[in-house]
N, C-alpha and C positions, 0 to 999 in steps of 0.2 A: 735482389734480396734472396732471390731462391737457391741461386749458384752457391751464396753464401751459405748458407745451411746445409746444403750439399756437400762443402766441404766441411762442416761443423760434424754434417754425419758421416762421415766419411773419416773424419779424423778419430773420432771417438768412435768407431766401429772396427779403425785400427788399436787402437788401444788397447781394445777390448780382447783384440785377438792375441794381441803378445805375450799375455798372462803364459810363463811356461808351468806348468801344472808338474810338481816332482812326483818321483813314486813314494812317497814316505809321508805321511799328511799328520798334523795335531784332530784329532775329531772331538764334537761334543754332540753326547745325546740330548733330542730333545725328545718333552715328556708332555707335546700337547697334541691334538688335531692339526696344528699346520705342521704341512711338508715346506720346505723350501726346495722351489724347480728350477733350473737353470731357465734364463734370458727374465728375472722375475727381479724385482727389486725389496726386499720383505724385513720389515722388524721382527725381533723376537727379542724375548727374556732370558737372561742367565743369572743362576744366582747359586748352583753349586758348585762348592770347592772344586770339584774333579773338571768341571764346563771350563772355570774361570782360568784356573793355570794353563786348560789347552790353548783359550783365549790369547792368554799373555805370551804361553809360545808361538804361537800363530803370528802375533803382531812382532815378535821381537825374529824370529829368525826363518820366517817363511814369506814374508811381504803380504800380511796381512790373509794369506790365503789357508780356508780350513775346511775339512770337510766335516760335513751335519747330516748326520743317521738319522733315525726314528728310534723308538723303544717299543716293541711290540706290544705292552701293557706301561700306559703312561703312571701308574700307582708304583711300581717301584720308585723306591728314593734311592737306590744304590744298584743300579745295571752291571749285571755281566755282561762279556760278549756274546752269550747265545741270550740275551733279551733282547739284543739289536737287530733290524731288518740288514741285509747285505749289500741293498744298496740304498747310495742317498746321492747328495750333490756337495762338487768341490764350490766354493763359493769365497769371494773375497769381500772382507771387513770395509764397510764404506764410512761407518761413522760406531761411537762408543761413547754411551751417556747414561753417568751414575745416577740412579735412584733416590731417592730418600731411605726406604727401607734397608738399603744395602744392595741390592740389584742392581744387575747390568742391562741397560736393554742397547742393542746390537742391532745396527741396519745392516743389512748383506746384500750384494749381489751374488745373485745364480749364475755361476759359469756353465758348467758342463756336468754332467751325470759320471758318478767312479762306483764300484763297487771292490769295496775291503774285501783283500785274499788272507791276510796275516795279520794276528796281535802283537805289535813290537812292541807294546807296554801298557799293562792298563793298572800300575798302581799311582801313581800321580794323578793321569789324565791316561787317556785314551790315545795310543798313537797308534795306527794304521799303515800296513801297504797297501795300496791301491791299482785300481785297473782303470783307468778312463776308458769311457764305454763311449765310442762316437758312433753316431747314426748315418750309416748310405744309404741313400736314398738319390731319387730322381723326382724332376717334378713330373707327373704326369696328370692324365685329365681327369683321371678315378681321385688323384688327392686333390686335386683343384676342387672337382662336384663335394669331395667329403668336406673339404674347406666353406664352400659357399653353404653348404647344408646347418653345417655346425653353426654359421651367422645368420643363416633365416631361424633356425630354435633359440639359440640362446638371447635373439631379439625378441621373440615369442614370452621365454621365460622371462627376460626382465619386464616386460609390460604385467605379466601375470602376477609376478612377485614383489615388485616394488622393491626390488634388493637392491639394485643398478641405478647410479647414475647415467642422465643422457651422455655424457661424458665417456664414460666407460663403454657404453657401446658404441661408440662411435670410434672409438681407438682400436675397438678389437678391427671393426670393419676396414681398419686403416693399414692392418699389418697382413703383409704378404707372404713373410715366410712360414711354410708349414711349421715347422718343429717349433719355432717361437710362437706361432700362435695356438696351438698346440696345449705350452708349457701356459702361456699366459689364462689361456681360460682352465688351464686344470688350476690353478693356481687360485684362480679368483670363484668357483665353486665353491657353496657352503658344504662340503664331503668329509664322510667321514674318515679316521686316518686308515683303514683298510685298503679303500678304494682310490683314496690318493694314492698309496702306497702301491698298488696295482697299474696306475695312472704312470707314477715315477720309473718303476719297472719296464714299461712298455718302451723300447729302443728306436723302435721307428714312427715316426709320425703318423700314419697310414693306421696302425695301431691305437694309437692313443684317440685318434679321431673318432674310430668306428667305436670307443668306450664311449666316449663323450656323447655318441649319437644316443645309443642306448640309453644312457645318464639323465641329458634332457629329454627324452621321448618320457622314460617315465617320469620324472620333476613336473613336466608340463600335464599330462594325466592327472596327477595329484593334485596340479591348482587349479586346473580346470571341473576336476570334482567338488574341491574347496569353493571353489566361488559358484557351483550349482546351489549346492548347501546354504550357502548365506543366502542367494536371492529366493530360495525357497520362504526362509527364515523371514525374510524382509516383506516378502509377500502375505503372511501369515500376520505379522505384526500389522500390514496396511491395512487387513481384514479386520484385524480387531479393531485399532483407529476408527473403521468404519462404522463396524457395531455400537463401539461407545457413543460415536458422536448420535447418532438414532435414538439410539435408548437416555439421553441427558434431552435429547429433543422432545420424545415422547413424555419424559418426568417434565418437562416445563410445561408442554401443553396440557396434564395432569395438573398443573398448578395452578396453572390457569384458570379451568375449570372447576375445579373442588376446593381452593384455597390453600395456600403454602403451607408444603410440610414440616412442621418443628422444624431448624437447624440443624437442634444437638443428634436426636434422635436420625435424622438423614446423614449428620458424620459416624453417628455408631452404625449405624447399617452398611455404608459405602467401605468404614474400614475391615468390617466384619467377614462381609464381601470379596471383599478388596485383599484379604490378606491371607496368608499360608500357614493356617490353622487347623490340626486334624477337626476328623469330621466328628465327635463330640464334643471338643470347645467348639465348633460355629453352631452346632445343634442347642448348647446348652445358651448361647452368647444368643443367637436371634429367642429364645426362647425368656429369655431374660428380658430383652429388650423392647418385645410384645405384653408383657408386661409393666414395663415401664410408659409405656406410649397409652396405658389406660389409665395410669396412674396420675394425681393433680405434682406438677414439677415442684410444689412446697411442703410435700407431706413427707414425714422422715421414713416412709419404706419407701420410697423414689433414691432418696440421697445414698439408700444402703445399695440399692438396685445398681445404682450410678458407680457407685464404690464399686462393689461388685465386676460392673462390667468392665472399670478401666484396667482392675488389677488382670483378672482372667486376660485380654486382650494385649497387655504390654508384657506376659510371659514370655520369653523365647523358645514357643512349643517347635520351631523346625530352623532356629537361628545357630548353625557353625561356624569356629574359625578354625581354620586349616593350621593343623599342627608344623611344626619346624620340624622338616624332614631331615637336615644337615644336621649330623651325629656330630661333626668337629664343632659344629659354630657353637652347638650345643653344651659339649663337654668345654669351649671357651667360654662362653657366660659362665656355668657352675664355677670353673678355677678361677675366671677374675672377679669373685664377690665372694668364695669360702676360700678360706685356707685348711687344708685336709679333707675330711667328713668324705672318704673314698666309698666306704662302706653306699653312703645315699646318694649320691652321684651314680655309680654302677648301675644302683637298682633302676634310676629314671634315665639312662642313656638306654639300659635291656627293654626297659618297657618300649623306648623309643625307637630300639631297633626292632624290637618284635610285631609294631604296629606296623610299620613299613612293610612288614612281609604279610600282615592277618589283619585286614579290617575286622573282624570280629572279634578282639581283644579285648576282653575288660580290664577300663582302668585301676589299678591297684590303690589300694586304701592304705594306704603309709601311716603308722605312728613311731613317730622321733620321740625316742625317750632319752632323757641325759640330763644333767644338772644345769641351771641358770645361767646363762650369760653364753652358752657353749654356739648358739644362734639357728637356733630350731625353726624362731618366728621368721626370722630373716631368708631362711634357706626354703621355705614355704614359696618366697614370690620370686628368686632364683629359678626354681622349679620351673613354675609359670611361665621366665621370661625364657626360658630355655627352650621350652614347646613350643613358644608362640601362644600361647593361650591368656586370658584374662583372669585375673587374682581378683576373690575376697577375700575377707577375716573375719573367724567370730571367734569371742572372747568367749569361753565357756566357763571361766573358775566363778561361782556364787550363782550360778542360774538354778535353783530351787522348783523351777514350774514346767512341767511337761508342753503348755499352751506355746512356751516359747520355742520349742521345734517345730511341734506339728500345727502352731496356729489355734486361733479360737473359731468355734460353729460362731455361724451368722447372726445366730436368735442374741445373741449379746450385744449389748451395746460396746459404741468402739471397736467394732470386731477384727483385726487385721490378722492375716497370713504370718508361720511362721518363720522365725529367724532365717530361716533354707531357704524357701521361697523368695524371702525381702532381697536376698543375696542373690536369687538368680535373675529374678528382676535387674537388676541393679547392675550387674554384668552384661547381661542383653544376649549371651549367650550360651546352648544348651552343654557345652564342654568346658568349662572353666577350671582354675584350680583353685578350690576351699581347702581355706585352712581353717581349723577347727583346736584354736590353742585353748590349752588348761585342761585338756579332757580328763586327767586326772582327779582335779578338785571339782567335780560337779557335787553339786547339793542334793537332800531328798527331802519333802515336804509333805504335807496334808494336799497339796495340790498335784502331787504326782512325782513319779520320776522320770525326769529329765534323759537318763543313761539308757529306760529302755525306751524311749521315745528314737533314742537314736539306732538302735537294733535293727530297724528300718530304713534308715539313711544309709548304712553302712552296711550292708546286708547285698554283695552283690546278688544274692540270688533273689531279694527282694524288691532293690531302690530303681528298678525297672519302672513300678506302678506306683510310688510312694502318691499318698491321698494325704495332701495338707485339709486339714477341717475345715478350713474359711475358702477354700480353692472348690472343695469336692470334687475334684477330676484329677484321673491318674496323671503325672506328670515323671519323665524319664530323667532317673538321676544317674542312669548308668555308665555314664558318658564323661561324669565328673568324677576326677583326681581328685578324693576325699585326704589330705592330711592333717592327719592330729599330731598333737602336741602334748608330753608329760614331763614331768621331772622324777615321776617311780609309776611304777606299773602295780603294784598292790592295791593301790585303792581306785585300780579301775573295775570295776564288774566282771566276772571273767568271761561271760557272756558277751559283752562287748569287747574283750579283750582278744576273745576266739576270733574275733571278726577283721581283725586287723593285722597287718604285718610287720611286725617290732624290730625297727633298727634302733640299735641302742648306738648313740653318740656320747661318748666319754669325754672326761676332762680335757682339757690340753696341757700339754708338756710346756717347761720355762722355755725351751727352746721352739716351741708351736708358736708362744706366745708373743714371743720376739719378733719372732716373722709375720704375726698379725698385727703386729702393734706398727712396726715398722714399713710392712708393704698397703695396710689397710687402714687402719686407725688414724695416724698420723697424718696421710696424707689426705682422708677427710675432714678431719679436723683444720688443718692450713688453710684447707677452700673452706670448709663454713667458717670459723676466722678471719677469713681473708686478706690472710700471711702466706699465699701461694707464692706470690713473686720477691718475696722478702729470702734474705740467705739464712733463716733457721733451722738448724740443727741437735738432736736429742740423742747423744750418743746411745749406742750399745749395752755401754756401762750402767749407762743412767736408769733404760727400760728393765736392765735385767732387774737395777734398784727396788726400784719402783714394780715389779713381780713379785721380789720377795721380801721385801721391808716394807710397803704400802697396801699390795694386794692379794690377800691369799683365800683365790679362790679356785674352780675348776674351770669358768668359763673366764671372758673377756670382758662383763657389763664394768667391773668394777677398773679395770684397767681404761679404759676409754674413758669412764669420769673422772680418771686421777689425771691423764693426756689432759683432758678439756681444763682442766684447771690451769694446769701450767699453760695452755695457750691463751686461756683469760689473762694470766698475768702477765705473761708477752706481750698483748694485745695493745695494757696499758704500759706496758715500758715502751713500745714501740711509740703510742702518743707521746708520751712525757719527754725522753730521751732523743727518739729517731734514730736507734744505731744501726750500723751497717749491717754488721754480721752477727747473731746473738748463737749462741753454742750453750746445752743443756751439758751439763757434766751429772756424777753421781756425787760429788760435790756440793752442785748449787742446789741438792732435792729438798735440804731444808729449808730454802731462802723461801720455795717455791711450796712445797707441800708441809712443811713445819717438821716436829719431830716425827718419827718412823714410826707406825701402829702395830708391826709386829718385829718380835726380837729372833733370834735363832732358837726351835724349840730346846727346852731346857733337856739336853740329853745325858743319860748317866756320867758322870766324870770317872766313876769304878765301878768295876762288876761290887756287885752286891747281893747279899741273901734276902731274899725274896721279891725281890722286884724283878719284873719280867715287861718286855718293853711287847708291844703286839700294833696289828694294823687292823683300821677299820675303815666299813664303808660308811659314808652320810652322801645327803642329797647333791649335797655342795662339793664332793670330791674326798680324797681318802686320809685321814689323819690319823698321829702317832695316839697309841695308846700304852700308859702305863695301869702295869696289874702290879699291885702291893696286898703281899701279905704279910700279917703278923702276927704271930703265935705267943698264946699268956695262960699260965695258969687257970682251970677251969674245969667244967663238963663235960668237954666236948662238943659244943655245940660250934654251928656253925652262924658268924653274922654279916650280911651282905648290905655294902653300902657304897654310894655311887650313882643313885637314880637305874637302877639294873631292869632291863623288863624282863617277864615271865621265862621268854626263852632264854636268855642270861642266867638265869638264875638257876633253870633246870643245868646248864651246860655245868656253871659249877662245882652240882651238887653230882653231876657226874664226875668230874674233875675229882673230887672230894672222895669218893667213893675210889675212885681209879689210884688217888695217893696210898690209903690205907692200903691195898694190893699191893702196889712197889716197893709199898715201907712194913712191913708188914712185921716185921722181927722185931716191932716198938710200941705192942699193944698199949702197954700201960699211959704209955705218950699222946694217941689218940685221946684216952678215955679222959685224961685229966687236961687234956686243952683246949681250948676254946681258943679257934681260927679266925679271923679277921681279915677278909677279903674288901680292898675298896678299891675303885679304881676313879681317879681322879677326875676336877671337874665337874661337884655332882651335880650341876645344877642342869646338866646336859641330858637327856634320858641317852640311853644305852640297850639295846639289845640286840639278837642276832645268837649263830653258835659258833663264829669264827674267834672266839677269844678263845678259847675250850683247851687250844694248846697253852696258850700265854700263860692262864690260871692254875691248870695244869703242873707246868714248868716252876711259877713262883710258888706252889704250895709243896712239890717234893726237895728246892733249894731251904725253905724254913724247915721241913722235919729234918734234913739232910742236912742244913748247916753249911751246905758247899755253896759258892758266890754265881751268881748267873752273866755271863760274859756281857760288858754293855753296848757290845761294837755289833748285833745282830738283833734282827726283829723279826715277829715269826705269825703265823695265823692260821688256822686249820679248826676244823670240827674233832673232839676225839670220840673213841665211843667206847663201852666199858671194857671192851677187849684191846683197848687200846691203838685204836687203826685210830687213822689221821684222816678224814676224811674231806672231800673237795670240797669248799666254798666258793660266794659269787664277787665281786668284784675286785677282781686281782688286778686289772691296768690302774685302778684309785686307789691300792691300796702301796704296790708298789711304786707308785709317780709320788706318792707321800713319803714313801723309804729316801727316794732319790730325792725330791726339794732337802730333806735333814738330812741328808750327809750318808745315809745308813748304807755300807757297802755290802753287808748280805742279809738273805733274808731267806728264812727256811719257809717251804709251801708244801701244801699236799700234793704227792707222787701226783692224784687225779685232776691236778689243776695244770699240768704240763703242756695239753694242748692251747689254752688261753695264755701260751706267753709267744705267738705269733702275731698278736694283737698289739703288745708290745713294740715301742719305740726303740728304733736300734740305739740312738744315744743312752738309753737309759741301761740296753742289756748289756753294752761295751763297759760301763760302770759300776757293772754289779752283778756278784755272784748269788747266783739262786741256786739252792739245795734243798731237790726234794724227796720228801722222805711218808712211809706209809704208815710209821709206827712209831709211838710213844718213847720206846727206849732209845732206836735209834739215835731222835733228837737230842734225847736229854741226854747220851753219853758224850753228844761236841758241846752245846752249851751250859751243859756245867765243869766248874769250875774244882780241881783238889787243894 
């Protein structure tokens, strides 16, 4: 049997040898810690374009044979040739097996070491001339001892290390030849890709031996420290073992003697004891408990005491969990649960990345401000899963009582910890991420306010020590990701408002909308329907329908419930029927949602004298505004109707003022007319000073009699000199221009930096003209 093998190795050790090796090779770099060495047998992954075609040439016109470089920094996605080390290994293709993901993963054999002299081509693939680098050598008794030394250590290390199969050291013991065993133990070394790379370099065996000796002399050092350390450790713990078991023996023979101690009171002591609590909660906790242990266990200051101790003691006064250090895995949660919102993303990957470099980093207090449905609350626990960290939520809109932040004093009955506290509880640990929605609609009452209860929660220079009233001990809130949640920042306090970092989250675009309905919405809705495996289909058409015939809003709440509908009624065609394949047209939206709830706004059909079209903001995203004026015989007074607030109404009368100036050669015309400004809708309140041009415009078209052009919309501050001045939300005002069709839209010269914020579909569709002055505008939209 043995002759046979003989010849088995002996045939395949010819084989081996025939490979002629050309001077001209396909290479592919690889971008990880393994090297592939010649006499080795090794898998590896390919998966970029430039790898795969050398691949494909390798197989089709070199007989499977390729040489494989390193990348001196594996973080390049796209190597030049000065990122490649200069030498590697020619190696022939043993086997090739597709992925799932789209990957190749590639077994090779290591023939011989080449080092690249020339780039014959690296815009495809990488092609190479080569040098094959052979090793002379003799055997002698100096490689022989470095042979046998390298197998008395690296037997040492795998006992140490537990990396090695018996298997594997038994095979190294088994091979004779230098350079092949050599290549085989650099090969099978956990090293990093420097040191292999040095390993690969070394031409003679004699060489590579005396690295290797070096190599395991210190690896074995290390785990021979490593394993003093644990049995230190182990010895330490047996001592304690020891201790416990004495002192559980000495309390029983105390029991013995004096009579058993209460149960309850020996688990609050032992956990008290027992647990990793700064040293004023266990001062304040046994001191609480020695109180208790006088006390009869049915009288109701025992039950408060009781209370008392469980809450202080289930805190998590020194409880972490260790944040998600991977920035990519990180920014992958955010992008597969938001579509857009760049702006808060950024800010908690910086935070993410600035931790990693500064454990002493305070966590940043976020408030998301934007209109409804835009998904504030949702991107809260994104946040969370992004870090690694645990999620609460409090609801803050209608909380009128300050007791609910900071808790109620003891001397009350019912007394509990507030809202903060029940939350950190309840998380179980001191870093979590709070969300804190509605901050905007908090209440004020006879019982306090709420807003500046929070001044202290939110206060990094404060919530270090924050003192809940039913807790009385400082407890560290500096640790916790505070984000709130609003829909306008005006009616938050501005105290509270200095305290916090305001990323403002705008509407979404019909084309945002599409993409969330279609990559996110939808495909939720199938699994909780549970029409995943069914062939239904909602066209394009249908969604854009149903954006803007169904739902006109800024966020997405309302388009998800119009989705859910139509997959309710799927749900039951699907019983009723059973069909194969059901397909949503814009077509079928009636069968499915009825008639359409909104029409195309009603827009001028002709310019016209006195009506002037403008943009505005509300909570919910930016809508057309019409200003109508109409001029009648009279006093000259002026009458404002429209539900207008204060600030509106000053704008006018500046407006009103600013006309008589431009029209001024028509005194008599002032004095005996009485103006009539209304702007439609009244049942809407209205204010703000961004109509100021609109009103403006439609009141010098009535003294002027010239028609106001109806194909443009406009919005600015004026001021009695006539400057145009910037106003605030220009991305809802113009996303409102563009839902109506409106192709231009004049703005203040000082709003020009805020149209970077801007969606490029929308600025490819639409001409903005900005202007600083009152005549300017009026001399393009009016009309001779």
């Amino acid at each position: 049997m043995e002759r046979k093998l003989e010849k088995l190795n002996k045939l395949a050790e010819n084989q081996r040898r025939t490979y002629r090796i050309p001077k001209e090779l396909p290479a592919i770099a690889t971008r990880s810690s393994m090297i592939i060495f010649p006499n080795t047998v090794t898998p590896f992954y390919v998966g970029r374009e430039k790898s795969l075609v050398a691949l494909e040439e390798a197989l089709e016109n070199f007989e499977g044979l390729v040489f494989i470089v390193s990348q001196k920094d594996v973080g390049i996605e796209n190597p030049r040739t000065e990122d490649l080390y200069r030498v590697g290994t020619v190696a022939k293709v043993v086997q090739v097996m597709k992925l799932p993901d789209g990957n190749y993963k590639v077994l090779v054999e290591g023939l011989i070491r080449a080092k690249w002299i020339e780039c014959l081509n690296d815009e495809e693939f990488f092609f190479f001339k080569i040098e094959v680098l052979k090793a002379r050598y003799r055997k002698t008794k100096l490689l022989e001892a470095l042979m046998r030394r390298v197998k008395d250590l690296l037997e040492r290390y795998a006992m140490l290390s537990n990396k090695f199969p018996q298997e594997a050291i038994m095979m190294f013991q088994n091979v004779s030849d230098p350079e092949q065993f050599a290549d085989m133990v650099s090969s099978a070394l956990p090293l990093d890709l420097e040191r292999k790379q040095r390993l690969l370099e070394a031409l003679k065996p004699a060489e590579r031996l005396e690295e290797l000796l070096k190599i395991l002399h210190r690896e074995i050092e290390l785990l021979e420290l490593e394993e003093h350390l644990e049995e230190k450790v182990r010895e330490k713990i047996e001592k304690s073992q020891k201790e416990y078991y004495l002192r559980e023996k000495l309390r029983a023979i105390k029991e013995e003697l004096g009579g058993e101690e209460d149960i309850e009171i020996r688990e609050l002591r032992q956990k008290i004891e027992g647990g990793n609590y700064p040293v004023a909660v266990r001062e304040k906790a046994l001191h609480e408990l020695s109180r208790l242990e006088k006390m009869s266990p049915y009288s109701p200051e025992a039950t408060v005491a009781r209370t008392y101790l469980d809450w202080i003691l289930n805190l998590p006064w020194n409880n972490y969990t260790s944040d998600n250090r991977d920035i990519t895995r990180a920014r992958k949660i955010l992008d597969g649960n938001h579509y857009d919102l760049e702006d808060v993303k950024e800010r908690v990957l910086e935070f993410l990345a600035a931790r990693q470099l500064s454990s002493r980093l305070r966590a940043p207090i976020l408030c998301l401000v934007g209109p409804p449905g835009v998904g504030k609350t949702s991107l809260g626990q994104s946040i969370a899963e992004a870090l690694g960290r645990k999620f609460a939520r409090m609801s803050l809109g209608g909380i009128r009582d300050e007791a609910e932040i900071r808790g109620h004093r003891r001397t009350y009955v019912g007394a509990l910890p507030g809202r903060i506290m029940q939350l950190m509880r309840k998380v179980g640990t001191k870093n979590p991420v709070l969300l804190l929605d509605e901050v905007d609609k908090l209440g004020v009452s006879f019982q306090g306010d709420p807003a500046a209860a929070l001044l202290e929660v939110l206060d990094p220079e404060q919530n270090g020590q924050f003192v809940d009233h039913y807790i009385e001990l400082p407890f560290d809130l500096s640790n916790v990701l505070f984000i709130t949640t609003a829909n306008v920042t005006h009616t938050i306090p501005s105290a509270l408002l200095d305290r916090m970092e305001v990323i403002e989250i705008p509407g979404y675009t019909d084309r945002e909308k599409l993409q969330i309905a279609r990559n996110f919405i939808i495909p939720k809705l199938l699994d909780e329907h549970g029409l995943s495996d069914r062939k239904i289909r909602i066209t394009d058409g249908a969604i854009k329908s149903i954006i803007t015939r169904y739902t006109r809003e800024a966020g997405v709440r309302n388009l998800d419930r119009t989705l859910a509908k139509i997959m309710r009624k799927i749900s039951l065609k699907v019983l009723e029927e059973n069909p194969q394949n059901i397909t949503v047209s814009s077509r079928d939206l009636k069968k499915y949602l009825g008639a359409p709830r909104y029409k195309e706004e009603n827009k001028l059909r002709e310019p016209e004298v006195g009506t002037a079209m403008g943009l505005a903001w509300t909570p919910t995203g930016g809508v057309i505004l019409h200003v109508e004026v109409l001029a009648m015989p009279g006093k000259g007074e002026l009458i404002l109707t429209g539900h207008l607030g204060e600030i509106m109404k000053e704008s006018v009368k500046i407006a009103m003022s600013l006309t008589r100036k431009l029209c001024g050669d028509n005194r008599d015309f002032f004095e005996k007319t009485d103006f009539h400004v209304h702007v439609p809708e009244g049942a809407v309140p209205k204010d703000g000073p961004s109509a100021g041009v609109t009103v403006l415009t439609a009141l010098v078209s009535t003294v002027s009699r010239k028609r106001i052009r109806n194909d443009v919309a406009m919005t600015g501050e004026i001021s009695l000199r006539g400057r145009i001045l910037p106003v605030g939300g220009i991305k809802e005002k113009l996303m409102a221009a563009y839902r109506h069709g409106i192709k231009k839209v004049y703005l203040p010269k000082g709003n020009k930096s805020d149209i970077e914020k801007i969606p490029e579909e929308v600025l490819e569709k639409m001409n903005l003209r900005f202007v600083d002055n009152i005549e300017e505008l009026l001399n393009e939209v009016l009309l001779d």
